[in-house]
N, C-alpha and C positions, 0 to 999 in steps of 0.2 A: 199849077193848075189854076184856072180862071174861077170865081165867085161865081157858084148856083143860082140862079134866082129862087125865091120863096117856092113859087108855080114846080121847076125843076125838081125841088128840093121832097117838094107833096108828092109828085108822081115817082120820084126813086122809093119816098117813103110807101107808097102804094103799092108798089113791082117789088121792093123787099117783104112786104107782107103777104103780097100771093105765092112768091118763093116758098118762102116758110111756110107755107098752107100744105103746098104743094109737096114739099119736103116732108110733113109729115103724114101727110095722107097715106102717100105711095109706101111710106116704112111700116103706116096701120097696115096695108093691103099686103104688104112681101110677108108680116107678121102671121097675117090670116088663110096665106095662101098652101094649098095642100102640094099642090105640083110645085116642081123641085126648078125646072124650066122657069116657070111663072115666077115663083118666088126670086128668082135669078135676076129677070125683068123688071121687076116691081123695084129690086135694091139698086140695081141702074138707073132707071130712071130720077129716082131720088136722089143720086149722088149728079147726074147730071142738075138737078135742082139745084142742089148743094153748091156746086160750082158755077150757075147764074147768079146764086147767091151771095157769093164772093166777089164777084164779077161785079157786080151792082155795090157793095157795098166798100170794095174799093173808090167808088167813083167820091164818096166820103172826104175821104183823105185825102 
């Protein structure tokens, strides 16, 4: 893999921090959700987060 520049480096570091936002938002919302469907939704969603997440933070290594 080729060297990141600094720039590169800020914006993975920015896009893994709204991952994780977003990762744990959607897991507060399937926590608080009454419907069983919803709830269902709310934990997909997050785990598709989860998996940008890795996604992203591959590009690391």
């Amino acid at each position: 893999m080729s060297q990141i520049s600094e720039k590169e480096l800020s914006a993975l570091n920015d896009l893994l921090t709204e991952e994780e936002l977003l990762i744990k938002k959607f897991q507060m919302l399937a926590e608080h959700a009454t419907d069983t469907e919803v709830k269902d939704r709310f934990l997909n969603i997050s785990q598709q987060h989860q998996e940008h997440f890795r996604s992203l933070y591959s590009q690391l290594s």
